[in-house]
C-alpha positions as CSV (number, residue, x, y, z in Angstrom):
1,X,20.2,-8.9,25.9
2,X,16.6,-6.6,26.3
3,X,13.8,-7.0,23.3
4,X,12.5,-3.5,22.6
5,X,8.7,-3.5,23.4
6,X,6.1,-1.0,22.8
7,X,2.7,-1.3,24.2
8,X,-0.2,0.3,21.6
9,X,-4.0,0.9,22.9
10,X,-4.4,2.1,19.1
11,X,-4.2,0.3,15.4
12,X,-2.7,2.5,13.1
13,X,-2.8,1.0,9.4
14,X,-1.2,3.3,7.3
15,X,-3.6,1.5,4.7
16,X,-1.7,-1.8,4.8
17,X,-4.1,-3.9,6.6
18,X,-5.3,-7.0,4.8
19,X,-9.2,-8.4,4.7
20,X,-9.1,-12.0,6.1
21,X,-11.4,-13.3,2.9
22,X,-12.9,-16.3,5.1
23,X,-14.3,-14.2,7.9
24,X,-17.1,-10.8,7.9
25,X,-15.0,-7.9,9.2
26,X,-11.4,-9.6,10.0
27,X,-8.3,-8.1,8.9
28,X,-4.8,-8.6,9.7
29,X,-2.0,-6.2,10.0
30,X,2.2,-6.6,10.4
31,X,3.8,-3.8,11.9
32,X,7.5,-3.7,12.4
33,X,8.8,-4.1,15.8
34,X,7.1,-5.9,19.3
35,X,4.5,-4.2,19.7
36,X,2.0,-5.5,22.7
37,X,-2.1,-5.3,22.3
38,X,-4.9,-5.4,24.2
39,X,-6.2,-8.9,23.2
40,X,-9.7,-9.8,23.8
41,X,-10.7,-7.6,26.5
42,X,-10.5,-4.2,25.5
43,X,-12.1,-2.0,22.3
44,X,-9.5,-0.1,20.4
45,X,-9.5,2.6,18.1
46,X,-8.8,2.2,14.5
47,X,-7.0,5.0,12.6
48,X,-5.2,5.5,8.9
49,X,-2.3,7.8,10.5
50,X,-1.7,8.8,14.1
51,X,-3.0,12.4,14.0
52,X,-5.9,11.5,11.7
53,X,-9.6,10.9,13.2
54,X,-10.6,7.3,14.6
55,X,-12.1,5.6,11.3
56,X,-13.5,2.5,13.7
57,X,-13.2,0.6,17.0
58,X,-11.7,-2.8,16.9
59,X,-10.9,-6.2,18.9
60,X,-8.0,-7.5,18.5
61,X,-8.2,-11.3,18.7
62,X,-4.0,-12.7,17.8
63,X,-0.9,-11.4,18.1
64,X,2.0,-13.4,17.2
65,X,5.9,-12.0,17.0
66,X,8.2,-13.1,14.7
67,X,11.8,-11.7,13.1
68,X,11.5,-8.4,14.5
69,X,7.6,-7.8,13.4
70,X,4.7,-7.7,15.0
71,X,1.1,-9.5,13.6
72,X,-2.4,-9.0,14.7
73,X,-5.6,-10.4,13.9
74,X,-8.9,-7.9,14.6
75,X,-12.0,-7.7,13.7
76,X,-13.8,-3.8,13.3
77,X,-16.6,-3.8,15.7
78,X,-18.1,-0.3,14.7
79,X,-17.0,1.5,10.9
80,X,-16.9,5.2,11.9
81,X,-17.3,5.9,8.0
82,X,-16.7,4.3,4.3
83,X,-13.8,3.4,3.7
């Protein structure tokens, strides 16, 4: 039996990312699915929607999967804007 994977080299938020309150610029967002991230190593690009300009560059710094959804920890190296 496969898992369905999909790998993402962008955070899109759709506005439900979550401030971490403990730490400057950490948020954490749950997509549905398995989704694989850069961790670490690579700068990302932030955005609200898909087709929608890049709002920030990020680094993600967990991922964890569990029942079918998809968790990741970054923290917004460079704020294109205001949110």
């Amino acid at each position: 039996m496969g898992m369905p994977l999909e790998m993402n080299w962008m955070i899109v938020t759709k506005g439900k990312e979550e401030k971490v309150v403990d730490k400057e610029n950490y948020y954490i967002l749950t997509k549905e699915g398995y989704r694989l991230y850069p961790l670490d190593i690579a700068v990302v690009e932030v955005r609200k929607e898909k087709q929608t300009a890049t709002i920030g560059l990020a680094e993600i710094k967990e991922m964890k999967w569990k029942d079918g959804y998809t968790t990741i920890t970054y923290v917004l190296k460079k704020l294109n804007g205001v949110n």
